[in-house]
C-alpha positions in Angstrom: 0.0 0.0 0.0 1.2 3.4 -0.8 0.5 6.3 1.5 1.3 9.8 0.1 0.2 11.2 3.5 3.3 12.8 5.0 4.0 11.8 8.4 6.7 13.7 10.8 9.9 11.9 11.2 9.7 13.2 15.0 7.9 10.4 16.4 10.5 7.9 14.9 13.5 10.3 16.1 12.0 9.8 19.4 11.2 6.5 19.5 15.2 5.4 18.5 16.4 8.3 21.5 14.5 6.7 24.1 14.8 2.6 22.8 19.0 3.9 23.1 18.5 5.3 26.7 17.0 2.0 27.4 19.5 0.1 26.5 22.7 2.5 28.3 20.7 2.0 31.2 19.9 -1.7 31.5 22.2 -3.0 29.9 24.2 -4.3 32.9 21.3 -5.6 34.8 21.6 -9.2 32.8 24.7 -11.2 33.5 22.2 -14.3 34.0 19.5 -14.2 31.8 16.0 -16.6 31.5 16.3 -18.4 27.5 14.1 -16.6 25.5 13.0 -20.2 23.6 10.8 -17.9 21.2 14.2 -16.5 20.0 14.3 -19.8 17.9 11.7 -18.6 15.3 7.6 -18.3 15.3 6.9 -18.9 11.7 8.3 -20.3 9.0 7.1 -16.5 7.5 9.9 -14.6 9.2 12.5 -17.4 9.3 12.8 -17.1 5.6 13.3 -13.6 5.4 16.4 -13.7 8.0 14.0 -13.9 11.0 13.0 -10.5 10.5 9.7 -9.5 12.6 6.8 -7.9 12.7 5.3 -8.2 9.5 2.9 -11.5 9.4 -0.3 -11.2 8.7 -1.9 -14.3 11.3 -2.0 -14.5 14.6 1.7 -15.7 14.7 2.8 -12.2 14.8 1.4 -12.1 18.9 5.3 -13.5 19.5 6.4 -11.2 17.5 4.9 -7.8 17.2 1.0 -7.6 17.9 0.8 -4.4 16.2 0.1 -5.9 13.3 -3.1 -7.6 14.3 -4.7 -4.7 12.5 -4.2 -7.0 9.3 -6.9 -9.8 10.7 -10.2 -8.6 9.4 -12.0 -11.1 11.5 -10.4 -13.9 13.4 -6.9 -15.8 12.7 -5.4 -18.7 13.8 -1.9 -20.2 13.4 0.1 -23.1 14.1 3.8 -24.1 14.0 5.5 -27.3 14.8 9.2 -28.5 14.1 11.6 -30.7 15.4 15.5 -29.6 15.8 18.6 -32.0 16.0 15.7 -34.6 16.4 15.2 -33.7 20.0 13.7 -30.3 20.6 10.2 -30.0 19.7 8.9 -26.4 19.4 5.3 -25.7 18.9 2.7 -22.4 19.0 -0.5 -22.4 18.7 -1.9 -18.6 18.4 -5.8 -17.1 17.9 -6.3 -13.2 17.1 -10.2 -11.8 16.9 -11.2 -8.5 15.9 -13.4 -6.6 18.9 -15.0 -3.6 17.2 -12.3 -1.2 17.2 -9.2 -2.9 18.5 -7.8 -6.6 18.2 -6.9 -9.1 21.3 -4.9 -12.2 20.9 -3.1 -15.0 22.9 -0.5 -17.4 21.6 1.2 -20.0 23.4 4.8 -21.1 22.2 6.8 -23.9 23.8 9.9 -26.2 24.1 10.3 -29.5 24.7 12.8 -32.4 25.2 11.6 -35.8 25.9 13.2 -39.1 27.7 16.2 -36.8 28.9 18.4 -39.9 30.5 19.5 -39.5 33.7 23.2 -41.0 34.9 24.6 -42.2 37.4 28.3 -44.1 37.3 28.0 -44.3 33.4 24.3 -45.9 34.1 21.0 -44.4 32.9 18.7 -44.6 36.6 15.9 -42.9 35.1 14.4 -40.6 32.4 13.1 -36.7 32.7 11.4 -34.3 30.5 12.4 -31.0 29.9 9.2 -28.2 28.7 9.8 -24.2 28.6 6.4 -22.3 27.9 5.9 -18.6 27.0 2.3 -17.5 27.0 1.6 -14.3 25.5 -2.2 -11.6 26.0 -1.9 -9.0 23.4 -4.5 -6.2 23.0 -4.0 -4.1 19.9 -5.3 -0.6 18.5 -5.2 1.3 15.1 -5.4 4.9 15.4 -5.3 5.8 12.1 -4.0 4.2 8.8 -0.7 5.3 9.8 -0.4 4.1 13.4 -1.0 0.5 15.3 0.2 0.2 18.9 0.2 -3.3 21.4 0.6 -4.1 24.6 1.1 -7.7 25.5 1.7 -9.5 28.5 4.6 -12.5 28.5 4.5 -15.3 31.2 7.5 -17.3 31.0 7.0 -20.9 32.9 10.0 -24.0 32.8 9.8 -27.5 34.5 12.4 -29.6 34.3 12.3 -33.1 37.2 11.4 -31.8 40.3 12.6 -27.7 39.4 10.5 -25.2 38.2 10.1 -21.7 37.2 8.1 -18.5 36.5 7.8 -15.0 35.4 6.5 -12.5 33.7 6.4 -8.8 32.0 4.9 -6.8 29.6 5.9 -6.5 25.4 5.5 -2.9 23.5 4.9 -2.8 19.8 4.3 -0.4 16.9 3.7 -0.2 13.6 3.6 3.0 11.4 3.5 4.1 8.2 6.1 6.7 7.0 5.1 7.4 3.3 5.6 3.9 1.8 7.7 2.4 4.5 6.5 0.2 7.3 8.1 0.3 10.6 7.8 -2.4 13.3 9.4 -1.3 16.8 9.1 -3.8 19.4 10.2 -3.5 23.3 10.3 -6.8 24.7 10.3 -7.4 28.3 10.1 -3.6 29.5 9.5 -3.3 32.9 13.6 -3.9 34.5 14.6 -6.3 37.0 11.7 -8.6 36.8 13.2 -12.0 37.5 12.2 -15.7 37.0 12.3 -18.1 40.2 13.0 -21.4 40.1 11.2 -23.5 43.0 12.5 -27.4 43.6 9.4 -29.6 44.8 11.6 -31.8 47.2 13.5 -29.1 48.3 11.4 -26.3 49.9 14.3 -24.3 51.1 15.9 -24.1 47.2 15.4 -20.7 45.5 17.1 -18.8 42.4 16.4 -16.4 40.0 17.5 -15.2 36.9 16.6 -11.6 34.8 14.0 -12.0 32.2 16.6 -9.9 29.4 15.1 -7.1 27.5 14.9 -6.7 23.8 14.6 -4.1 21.5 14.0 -4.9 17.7 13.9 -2.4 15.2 12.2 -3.2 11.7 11.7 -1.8 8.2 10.2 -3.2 4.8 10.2 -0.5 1.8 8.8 -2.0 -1.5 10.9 -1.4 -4.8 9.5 -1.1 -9.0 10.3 -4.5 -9.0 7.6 -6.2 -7.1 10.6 -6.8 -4.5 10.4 -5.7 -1.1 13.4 -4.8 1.0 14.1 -5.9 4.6 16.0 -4.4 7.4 16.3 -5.4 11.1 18.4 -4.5 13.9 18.4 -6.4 17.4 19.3 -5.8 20.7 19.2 -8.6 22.9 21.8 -9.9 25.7 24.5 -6.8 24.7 24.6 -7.8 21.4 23.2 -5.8 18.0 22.1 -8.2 15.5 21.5 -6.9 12.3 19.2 -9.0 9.4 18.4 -8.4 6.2 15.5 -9.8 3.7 13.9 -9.8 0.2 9.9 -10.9 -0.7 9.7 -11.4 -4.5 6.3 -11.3 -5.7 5.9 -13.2 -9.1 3.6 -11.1 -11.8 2.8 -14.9 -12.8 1.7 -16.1 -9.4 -0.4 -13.7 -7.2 -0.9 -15.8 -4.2 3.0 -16.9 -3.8 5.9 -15.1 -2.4 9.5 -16.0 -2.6 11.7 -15.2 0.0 15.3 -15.3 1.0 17.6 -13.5 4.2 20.7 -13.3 6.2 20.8 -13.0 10.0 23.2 -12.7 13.2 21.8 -14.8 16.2 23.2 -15.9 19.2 23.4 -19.5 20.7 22.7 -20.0 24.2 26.4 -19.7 25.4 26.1 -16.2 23.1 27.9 -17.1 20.5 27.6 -15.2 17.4 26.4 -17.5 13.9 25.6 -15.9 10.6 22.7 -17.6 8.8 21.2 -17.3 5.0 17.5 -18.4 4.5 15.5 -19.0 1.8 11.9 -19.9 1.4 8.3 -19.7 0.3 4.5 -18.3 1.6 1.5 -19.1 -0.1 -1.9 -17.3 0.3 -4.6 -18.8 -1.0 -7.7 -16.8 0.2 -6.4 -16.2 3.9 -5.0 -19.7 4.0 -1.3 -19.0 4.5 0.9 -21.6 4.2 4.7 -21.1 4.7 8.3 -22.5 4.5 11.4 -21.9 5.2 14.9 -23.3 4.9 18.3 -22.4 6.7 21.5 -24.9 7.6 22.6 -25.6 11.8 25.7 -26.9 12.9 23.9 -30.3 14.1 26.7 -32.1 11.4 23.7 -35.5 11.2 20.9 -33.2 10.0 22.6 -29.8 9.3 19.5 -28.4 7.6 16.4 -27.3 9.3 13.0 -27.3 7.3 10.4 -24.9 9.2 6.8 -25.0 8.5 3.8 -22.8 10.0 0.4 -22.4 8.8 -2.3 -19.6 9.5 -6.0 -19.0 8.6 -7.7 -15.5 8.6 -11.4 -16.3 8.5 
């Protein structure tokens, strides 16, 4: 869509000053911070464009940036499911309604390892399961054409044998129009210092904690002549800046496909740095979107990993 309505760069200006105040001032609050499992990917949609966020169209984007619910006419519902290193699971499940004037979603994503053995002297005594849950509550308003802000709450759960945790704290998203570019700002985890504590059922005198880290991602998409659309990300998460890039192609030939392709900086969970391309496909075939993506791991006996997630605005 092309908006020749000229909006003030101010707002933007101001949003960047006070995302970088943010940041100076916590940023040595997290030495030991709660995994963020989400940080894995929440469709196959954004995973093929480099894991860029905040422009799906289903009720995915509640883990990503609710300010774009305003795209769900009626109701949506998405799902994702995909295996990595044939031992994590990762699943969501996500539902988004319209309410007269404003949207409200929730969206569960979770983790999971199963039949985790348990030694002892080289000997397997037993078997446990590991499952990490983030449960997200967005509410969502358009003011205008121009301007969609959300407010979401995040409640981050773990249990693992007999330990387990919880938390929680609030996401902020926007999404404005600045003649034809569309800019996604999203504030994860905003109020500082809130913690997660871990509780050990045979052990009533156990207690630890660990900061839920914030995030800050900043994203643009600006369309080209060339039915190509451009993708830029930069993300702040764990003292690190993570820029992404991304293409969408959109065939003259095939209006209801998409080809997509991307190159990010993530972090592994001892915050190492990895550089990943992407490639892959969406499909939208009368608000049944259907989407994959492609990118290769370091796991050397399956060094690919296939993503798939599927949505349905209705």
């Amino acid at each position: 869509m092309i908006f020749n309505h000229h909006i003030s760069m101010i707002g933007y200006r101001q949003a960047l000053i006070t995302i970088g105040a943010c940041v100076f001032l916590t940023s040595h609050l997290y030495a030991n911070s709660f995994n963020l499992i989400h940080d894995f990917g929440t469709s196959a949609e954004s995973s093929a464009i480099g894991h860029i966020q905040g422009f799906n169209k289903g009720a995915n984007t509640i883990f990503e940036n609710p300010a774009s619910l305003y795209k769900i006419s009626n109701k949506s519902i998405s799902l994702f499911n995909t295996s990595v290193m044939n031992m994590v699971t990762y699943t969501s499940l996500a539902y988004a309604q319209k309410l007269d004037d404003i949207h409200v979603g929730i969206g569960l994503y979770q983790a999971s390892v199963n039949n985790i053995p348990e030694t002892k002297e080289f000997l397997t005594t037993s078997y446990f399961d590991y499952k990490s849950t983030i449960t997200k509550v967005a509410i969502q308003k358009q003011f205008n054409p121009y301007l969609s802000i959300s407010v979401n709450t995040a409640i981050y759960q773990m249990k693992m044998q007999n330990y387990s945790s919880k938390g929680a704290n609030f996401d902020f998203g926007i999404i404005q129009f600045i003649n034809q570019h569309e800019l996604s700002i999203i504030a994860r985890n905003i109020i500082p210092l809130q913690k997660v504590t871990y509780t050990n059922s045979s052990d009533d005198q156990y207690n630890a904690t660990e900061h839920i880290p914030l995030q800050f991602i900043i994203s643009n998409k600006s369309p080209t002549p060339y039915n190509i659309d451009i993708l830029t990300q930069l993300k702040y998460s764990r003292q690190h800046l993570l820029p992404s890039y991304g293409l969408i192609y959109y065939p003259k030939w095939g209006p209801y496909i998409e080809f997509r392709a991307g190159y990010k900086n993530e972090l592994s969970l001892a915050l190492t740095l990895h550089k990943r391309y992407t490639i892959g496909l969406v499909m939208d075939l009368f608000g049944l979107i259907l989407a994959y993506s492609y990118e290769q791991n370091d796991y050397l006996p399956k060094p690919s990993t296939n993503l798939f997630s599927i949505s349905y605005n209705f």
